[in-house]
Phi, psi and omega in degrees: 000149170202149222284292191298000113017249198265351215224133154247144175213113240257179203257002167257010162265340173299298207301307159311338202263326185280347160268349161301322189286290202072038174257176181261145198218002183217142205269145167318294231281166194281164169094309170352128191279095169329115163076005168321282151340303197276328158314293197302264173003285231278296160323295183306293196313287203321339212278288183293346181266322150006284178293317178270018171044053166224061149235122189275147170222165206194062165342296197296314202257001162058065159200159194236162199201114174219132187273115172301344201078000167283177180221141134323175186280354202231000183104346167251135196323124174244132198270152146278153161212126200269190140193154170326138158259143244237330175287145201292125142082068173208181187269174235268337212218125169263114183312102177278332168178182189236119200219175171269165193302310193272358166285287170334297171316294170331341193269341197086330175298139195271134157322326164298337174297319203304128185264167228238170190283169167286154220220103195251336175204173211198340147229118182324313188302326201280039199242000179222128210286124156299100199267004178268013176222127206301142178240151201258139176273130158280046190325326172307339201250304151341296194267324203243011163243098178353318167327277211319308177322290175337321192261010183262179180276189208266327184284339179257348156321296231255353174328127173276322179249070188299300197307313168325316173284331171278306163297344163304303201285344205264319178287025159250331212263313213269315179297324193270347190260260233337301177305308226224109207269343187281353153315307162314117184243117171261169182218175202231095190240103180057045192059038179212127167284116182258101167311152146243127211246110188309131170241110195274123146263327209252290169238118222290331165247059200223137180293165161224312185218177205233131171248119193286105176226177190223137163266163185295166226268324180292337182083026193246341196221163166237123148292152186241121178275309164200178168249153169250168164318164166272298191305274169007302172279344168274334180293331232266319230253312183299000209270316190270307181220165161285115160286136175254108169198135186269023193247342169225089186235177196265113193249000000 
């Protein structure tokens, strides 16, 4: 299923739902899509509640009920609620608002219907970085794929000795998630949980880019796969939680 698709959904009600949140929900920089984040979210989630078969939908009364996974200002669960759309050769289901357990009701919906969040992990251990296991780097792909290249600052690109530079910031990375384990930001990439882990090149206390690693099945290693952008890694990470961290935030 996919949500833009299957879902029309108009931009004051995306506008409604980030003030229903009170999170910040769109990146500073010109160009930033209003709600961007929260879209991106929005999309993924339905995806995943999908799969995991927790959307009540309700053909005869043409209407869908889906838990964003978000909270009120109180704390409460907040739903999407859907109905048919009644216009032709549009997508199938119209956002009517975004409500709470007791809104719903008001609505006539029984509260026992109401479907559950989504479910990103299932051991508590894989949210926390193992500093006794070593990680193998994928530098080819760092340094030598144009995406990739791209997302390093500009003195370690063009560097003769990067790879160097990079393992210095990555043993400063491994000593600061040791201290402080809320550095590790995890994120939900194909049906796996990844830390994301900060890498200072420039200034040891400043991110520049998030390094992607997965541990290994033995449970002795990380592969380290590639780094993203810091917008990237907050889209990727927000999926699952508002990260608390001050090193991945919405700037």
């Amino acid at each position: 299923m996919n949500y833009y698709k299957d879902i029309f959904c108009a931009e004051e009600k995306i506008e409604d739902l980030a003030s229903l949140t009170g999170e910040k929900w769109t990146f500073s920089y010109e160009g930033a899509k209003e709600n961007g984040i929260l879209l991106n979210y929005l999309a993924h989630t339905y995806e995943k509640l999908a799969y995991e078969n927790k959307l009540f939908i309700d053909e005869t009364e043409g209407k869908m009920i889906f838990n964003t996974g978000l909270f009120d200002e109180f704390y409460e669960s907040i739903y999407a609620y859907l109905e048919l759309n009644e216009r032709e050769n549009k997508q199938k289901w119209y956002m009517v608002g975004f409500k709470t357990a007791y809104d719903l009701a008001r609505c006539g919906v029984d509260n026992s219907l109401l479907p559950e969040r989504a479910n990103y992990f299932e051991d508590p251990a894989q949210l926390i970085f193992d500093a006794n296991c070593p990680i193998n780097i994928q530098f080819s792909h760092i340094f030598n794929d144009p995406d990739n290249i791209e997302r390093l600052p500009e003195k370690v690109k063009d560097a003769t000795n990067r790879t160097t530079l990079f393992r210095g910031a990555l043993d400063l990375m491994v000593k600061s998630v040791t201290a402080n384990y809320k550095l590790a930001v995890p994120q939900y990439y194909k049906g796996k949980i990844q830390l994301l882990l900060p890498v200072c090149l420039n200034d040891p206390n400043v991110a520049d880019v998030a390094l992607v690693v997965t541990k290994s099945k033995n449970g002795k290693y990380y592969q380290g796969h590639t780094c993203l952008t810091l917008d990237m890694a907050y889209n990727n990470a927000r999926l699952i939680a508002k990260p608390d961290s001050n090193w991945l935030t919405v700037k």
